[in-house]
C-alpha atoms as one frame of an Amber mdcrd trajectory, in Angstrom:
protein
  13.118  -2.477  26.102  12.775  -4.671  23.301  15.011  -7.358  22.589  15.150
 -10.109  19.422  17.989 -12.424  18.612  19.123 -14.221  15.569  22.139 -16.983
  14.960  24.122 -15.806  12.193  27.197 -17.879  11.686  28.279 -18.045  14.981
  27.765 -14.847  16.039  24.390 -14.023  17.649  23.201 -10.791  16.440  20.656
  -8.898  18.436  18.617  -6.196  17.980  17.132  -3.427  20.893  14.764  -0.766
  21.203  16.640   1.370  23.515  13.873   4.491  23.334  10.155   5.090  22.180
   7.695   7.807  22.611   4.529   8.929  21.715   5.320  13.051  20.799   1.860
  13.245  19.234  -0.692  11.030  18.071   0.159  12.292  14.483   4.009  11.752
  15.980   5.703   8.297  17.163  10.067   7.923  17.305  11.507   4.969  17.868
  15.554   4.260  18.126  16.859   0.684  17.521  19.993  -0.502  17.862  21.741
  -4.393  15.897  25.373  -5.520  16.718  27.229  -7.071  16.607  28.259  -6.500
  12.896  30.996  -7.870  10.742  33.109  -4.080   9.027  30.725  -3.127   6.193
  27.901  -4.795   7.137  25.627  -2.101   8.822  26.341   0.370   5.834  24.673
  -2.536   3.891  21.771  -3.165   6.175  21.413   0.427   6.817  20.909   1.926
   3.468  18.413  -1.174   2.300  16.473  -0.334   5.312  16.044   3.310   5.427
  14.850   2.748   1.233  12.379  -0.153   2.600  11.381   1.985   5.429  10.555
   5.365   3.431   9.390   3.850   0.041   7.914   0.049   1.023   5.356   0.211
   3.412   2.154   0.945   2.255  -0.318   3.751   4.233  -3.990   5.202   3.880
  -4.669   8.129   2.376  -7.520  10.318   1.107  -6.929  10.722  -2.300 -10.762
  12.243  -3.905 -13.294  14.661  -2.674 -17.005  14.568  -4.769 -19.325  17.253
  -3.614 -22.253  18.570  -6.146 -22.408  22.140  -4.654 -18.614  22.786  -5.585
 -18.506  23.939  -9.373 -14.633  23.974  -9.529 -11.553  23.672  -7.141 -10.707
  26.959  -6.442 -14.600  28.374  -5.547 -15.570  29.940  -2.422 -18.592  28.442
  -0.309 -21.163  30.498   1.670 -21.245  29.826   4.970 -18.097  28.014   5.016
 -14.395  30.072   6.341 -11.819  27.677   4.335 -11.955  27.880   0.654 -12.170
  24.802  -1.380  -8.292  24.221  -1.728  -7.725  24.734   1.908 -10.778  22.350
   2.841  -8.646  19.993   0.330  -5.590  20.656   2.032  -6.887  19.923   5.301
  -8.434  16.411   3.777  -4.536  15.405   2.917  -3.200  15.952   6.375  -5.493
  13.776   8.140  -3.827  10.500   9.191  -5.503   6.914   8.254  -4.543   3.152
   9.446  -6.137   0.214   7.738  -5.729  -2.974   6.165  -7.949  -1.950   3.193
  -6.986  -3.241  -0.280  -7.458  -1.476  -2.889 -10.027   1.597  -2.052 -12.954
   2.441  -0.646 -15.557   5.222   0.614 -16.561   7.568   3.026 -18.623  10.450
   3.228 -19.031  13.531   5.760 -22.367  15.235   6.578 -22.717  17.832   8.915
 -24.695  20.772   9.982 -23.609  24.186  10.724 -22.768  26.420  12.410 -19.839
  24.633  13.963 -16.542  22.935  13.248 -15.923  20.001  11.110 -13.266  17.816
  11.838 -11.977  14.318  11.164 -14.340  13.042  13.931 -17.186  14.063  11.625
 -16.170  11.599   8.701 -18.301   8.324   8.316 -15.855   5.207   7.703 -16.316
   1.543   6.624 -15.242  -0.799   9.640 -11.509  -1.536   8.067 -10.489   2.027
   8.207  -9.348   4.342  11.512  -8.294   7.429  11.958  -5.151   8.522  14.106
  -6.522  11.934  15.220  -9.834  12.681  15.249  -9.522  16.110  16.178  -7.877
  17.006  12.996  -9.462  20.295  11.639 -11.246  20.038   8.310 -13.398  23.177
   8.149 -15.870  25.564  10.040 -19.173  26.318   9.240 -20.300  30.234  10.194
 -24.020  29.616   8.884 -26.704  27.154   9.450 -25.967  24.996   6.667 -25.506
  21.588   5.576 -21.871  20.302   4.688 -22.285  16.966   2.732 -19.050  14.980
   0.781 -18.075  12.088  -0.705 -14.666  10.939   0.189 -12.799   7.769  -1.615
 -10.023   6.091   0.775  -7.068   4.326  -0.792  -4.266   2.296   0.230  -0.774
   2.317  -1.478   2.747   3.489  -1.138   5.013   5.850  -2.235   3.333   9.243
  -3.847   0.274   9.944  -5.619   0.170  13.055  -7.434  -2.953  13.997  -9.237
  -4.391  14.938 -12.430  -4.766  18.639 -13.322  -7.987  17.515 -14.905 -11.118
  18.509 -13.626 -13.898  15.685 -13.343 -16.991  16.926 -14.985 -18.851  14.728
 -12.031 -17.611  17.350  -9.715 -14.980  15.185  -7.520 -11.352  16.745  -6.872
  -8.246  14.495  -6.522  -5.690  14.725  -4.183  -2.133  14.738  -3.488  -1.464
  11.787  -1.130   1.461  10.773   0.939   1.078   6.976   1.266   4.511   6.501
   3.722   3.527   6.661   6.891   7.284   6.581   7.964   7.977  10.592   7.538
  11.799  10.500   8.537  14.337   7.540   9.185  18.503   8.323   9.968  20.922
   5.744  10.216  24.105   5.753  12.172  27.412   3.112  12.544  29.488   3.148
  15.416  33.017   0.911  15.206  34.474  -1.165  18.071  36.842  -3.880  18.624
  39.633  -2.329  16.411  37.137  -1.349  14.160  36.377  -4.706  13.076  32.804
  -4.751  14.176  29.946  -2.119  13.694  26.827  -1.311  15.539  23.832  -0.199
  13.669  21.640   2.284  15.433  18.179   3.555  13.777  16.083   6.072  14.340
  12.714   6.464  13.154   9.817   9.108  12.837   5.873   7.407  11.667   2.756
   9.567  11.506   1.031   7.465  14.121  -0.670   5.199  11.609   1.549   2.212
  12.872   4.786   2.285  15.567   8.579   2.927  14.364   8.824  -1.129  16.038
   5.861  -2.178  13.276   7.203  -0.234  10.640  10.534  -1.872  11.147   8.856
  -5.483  11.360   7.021  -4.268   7.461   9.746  -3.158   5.888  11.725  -6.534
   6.710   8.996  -8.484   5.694   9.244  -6.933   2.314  13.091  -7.131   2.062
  12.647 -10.615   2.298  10.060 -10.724   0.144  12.225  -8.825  -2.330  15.048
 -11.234  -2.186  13.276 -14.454  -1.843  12.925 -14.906  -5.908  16.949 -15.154
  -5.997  16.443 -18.068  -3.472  15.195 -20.178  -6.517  17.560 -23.064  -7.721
  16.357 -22.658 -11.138  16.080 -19.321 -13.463  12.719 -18.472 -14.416  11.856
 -18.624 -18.111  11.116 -14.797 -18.198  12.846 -12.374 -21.379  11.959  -8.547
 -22.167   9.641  -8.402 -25.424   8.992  -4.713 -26.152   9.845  -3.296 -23.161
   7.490  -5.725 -21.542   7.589  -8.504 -18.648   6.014 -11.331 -20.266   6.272
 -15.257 -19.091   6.311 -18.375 -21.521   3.470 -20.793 -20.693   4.725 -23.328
 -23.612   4.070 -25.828 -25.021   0.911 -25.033 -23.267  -0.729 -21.579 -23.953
  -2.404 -19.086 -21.089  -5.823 -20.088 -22.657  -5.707 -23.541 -23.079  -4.633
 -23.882 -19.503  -8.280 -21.762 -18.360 -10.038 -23.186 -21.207 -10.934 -26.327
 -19.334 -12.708 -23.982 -16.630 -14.283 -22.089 -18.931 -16.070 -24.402 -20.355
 -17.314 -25.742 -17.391 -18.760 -22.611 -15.363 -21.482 -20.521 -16.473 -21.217
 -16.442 -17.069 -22.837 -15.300 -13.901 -21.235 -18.067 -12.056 -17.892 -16.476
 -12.723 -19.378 -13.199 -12.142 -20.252 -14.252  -8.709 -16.756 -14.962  -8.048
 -14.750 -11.509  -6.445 -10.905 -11.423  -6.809 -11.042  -9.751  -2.859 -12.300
 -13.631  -2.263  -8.491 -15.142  -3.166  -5.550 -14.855  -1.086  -3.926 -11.877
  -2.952  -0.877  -9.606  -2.249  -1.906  -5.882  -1.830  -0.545  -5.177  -4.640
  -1.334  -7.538  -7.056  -4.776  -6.878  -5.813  -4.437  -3.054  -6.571  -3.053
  -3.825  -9.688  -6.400  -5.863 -11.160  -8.202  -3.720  -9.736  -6.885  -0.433
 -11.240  -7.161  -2.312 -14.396 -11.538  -2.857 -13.969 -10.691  -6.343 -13.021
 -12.835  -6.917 -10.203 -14.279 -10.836 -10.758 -13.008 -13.790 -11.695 -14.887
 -13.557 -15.220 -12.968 -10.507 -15.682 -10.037 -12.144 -15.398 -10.220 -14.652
 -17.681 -11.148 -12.772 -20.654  -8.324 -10.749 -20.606  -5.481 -12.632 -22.578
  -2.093 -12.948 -21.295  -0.630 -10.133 -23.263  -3.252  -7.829 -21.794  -2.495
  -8.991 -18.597   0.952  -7.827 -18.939   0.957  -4.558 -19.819  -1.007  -3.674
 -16.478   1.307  -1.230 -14.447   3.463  -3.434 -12.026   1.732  -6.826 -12.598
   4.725  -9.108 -13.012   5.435 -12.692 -14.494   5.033 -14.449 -11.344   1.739
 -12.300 -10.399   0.182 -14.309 -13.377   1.867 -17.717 -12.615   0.108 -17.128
  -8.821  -3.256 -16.324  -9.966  -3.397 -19.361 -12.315  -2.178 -21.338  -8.930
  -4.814 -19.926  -6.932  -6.974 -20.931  -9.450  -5.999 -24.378  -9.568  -6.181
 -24.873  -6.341  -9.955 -23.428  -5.459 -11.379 -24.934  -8.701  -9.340 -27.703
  -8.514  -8.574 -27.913 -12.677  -6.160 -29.799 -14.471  -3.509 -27.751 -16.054
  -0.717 -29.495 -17.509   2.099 -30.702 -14.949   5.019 -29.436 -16.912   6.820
 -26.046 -15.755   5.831 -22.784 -17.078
C-alpha cells in the first residue's frame, strides 16, 4: 500500500493505493483513495482529474505503414491470411511506451511461412513494446514480409487522412491515451461535512494507474501555474490568433545580434532535440519542418504563431533558451 501526505491548511490530506493488479500486460487497475476533504472539494478534484487522466498524458502509437508491394489499402497479398486493413488493424492495437519526442521509425522484415507478431518489429533504443506477442499477421508461403513503420508520440486522437500517399504508406488511426477508463466516486462522513475521494483507474500497460496519476498532476500544475504570475502577460487576440508584443523591441532585432554573428551551416548544425524543450512545443516545431536552429530563426514571429498549439510563452521560452546557450544580449526590458 501506497501512502503520500500533504499539509493543507491544517488538515493533512493523504492519499492511498488501497488495490493494484496486473490483469494483462495490455491491462493494469489501480484504486486510490484522498481524504480527508472539505464538502465540494472531491467533486472538484475528481472531475479535473479524470479530464487530465483521459485527455493529458501523452502515449506511443503507430500511426503509418510504407510497404512498396501494397498498391492500395484495401488489396489482398499472396501468401499472406490478413488482408491489408486487418494487417493495419492489428498495427493499431499493439501497445508502445517511450519517452520519444516527436516521431520516429521502425521497420519489420520477416520470412515466411510463419507468424508475425510484435516481437518481429525492429525499434530504435527509446521505444518498447508492452506485449510482444501481439499478433500482426501470418505468412502461409515462403515469402518475405518487409515494412516501414513511423512511431509517434502524442495525446488525445489521431484520425487520419482518407488520402492515399502516392509513395505507398497508409496512415493510421491512433489512440495516444494510454489511460483507457478512469471512474470517480465521493463518499460523505462526519455529518457530511467531509468527503473521501476514491479513484479507479484502467492503463493499457504502457505506464501504471500510480504513474499515470503522478502525469496527469504534473500537468494540472503545469496548467495552473501561469495564473500563479503577479503580473498579466501582455498577450491580446489579433485575428483569431495568440500573438505576444516584443515592443519597443521587435522578434528580429532581438535574434539579429546572433545572426549576424554565426555562420549558415553553423546554425544548421544546431538540432532543436539539443534544447531543453517541452514535448509539445517540440512536436509543434517539428510538425511545422522546423528541425534546426537556422530554421527557427528565419521564420518571423507571425509565422511562428500560426503553428497549431504553439503559444505566446512557447516563443518567449525559446528566445530564453536561446539566450542562455548563446549567451546574447537582448534587451532587459519585459516582453
Amino acid at each position: 500500500m501506497v501512502r503520500e501526505k500533504v499539509r493543507v491548511s491544517t488538515r493533512t490530506l493523504q492519499w492511498n493505493c488501497v488495490e493494484s493488479r496486473t490483469d494483462s500486460k495490455r491491462l493494469h487497475y489501480g484504486r486510490f483513495v484522498l481524504s480527508p476533504l472539505m464538502k465540494g472539494q472531491a467533486d472538484t478534484i475528481g472531475i479535473a482529474m479524470r479530464r487530465a487522466l483521459l485527455g493529458e498524458i501523452q502515449g506511443t502509437c503507430i500511426t503509418r505503414v510504407k510497404s512498396e508491394n501494397v498498391p492500395h489499402e484495401y488489396s489482398t497479398i499472396a501468401g499472406i491470411q490478413e488482408s491489408v486493413p486487418e494487417i493495419l488493424m492489428n498495427l493499431k492495437e499493439i501497445v508502445l511506451k517511450s519517452h520519444l519526442y516527436g516521431t520516429c521509425g521502425a521497420s519489420i522484415c520477416a520470412r515466411g511461412p510463419g507468424y508475425v507478431t510484435a516481437r518481429d518489429i525492429i525499434l530504435p533504443p527509446c521505444v518498447e513494446i508492452s506485449d510482444n506477442t501481439q499478433h500482426i499477421a501470418r505468412l502461409t508461403e515462403p515469402i518475405d514480409f518487409c515494412i516501414e513503420l513511423e512511431i509517434e508520440r502524442n495525446r488525445g486522437y489521431l484520425i487520419k487522412s482518407p488520402h492515399i500517399f502516392q509513395d505507398g504508406s497508409y496512415p493510421i488511426d491512433a489512440v495516444f491515451m494510454p489511460v483507457r477508463n478512469v471512474n470517480h466516486s465521493i463518499h460523505s462522513y462526519g455529518n457530511e461535512k467531509q468527503e473521501i475521494l476514491f479513484f479507479e483507474i484502467w492503463t493499457n500497460g504502457s505506464l501504471t494507474p500510480k504513474e499515470a496519476l503522478h502525469e496527469a498532476s504534473r500537468n494540472l500544475i503545469d496548467l495552473f501555474i501561469p495564473f500563479l504570475h503577479k503580473e498579466e502577460e501582455n498577450l491580446h487576440l489579433e485575428n483569431n490568433q495568440d500573438t505576444v508584443s516584443l515592443s519597443p523591441f521587435s522578434f528580429h532585432e532581438k535574434l539579429d545580434p546572433f545572426r549576424k554573428n554565426k555562420k549558415k551551416k553553423a546554425l544548421q548544425s544546431i538540432f532543436i532535440d539539443q534544447f531543453e524543450l517541452s514535448p509539445r512545443v517540440y512536436n509543434c516545431l517539428k510538425k511545422s519542418n522546423i528541425y534546426t536552429l537556422f530554421d527557427f530563426l528565419n521564420k518571423s514571429q507571425e509565422d511562428l504563431m500560426k503553428m497549431e498549439h504553439f503559444r505566446p510563452e512557447d516563443l518567449k521560452q525559446m528566445l530564453g533558451i536561446i539566450e542562455k546557450h548563446f549567451t546574447i544580449d537582448f534587451p532587459k526590458k519585459r516582453f
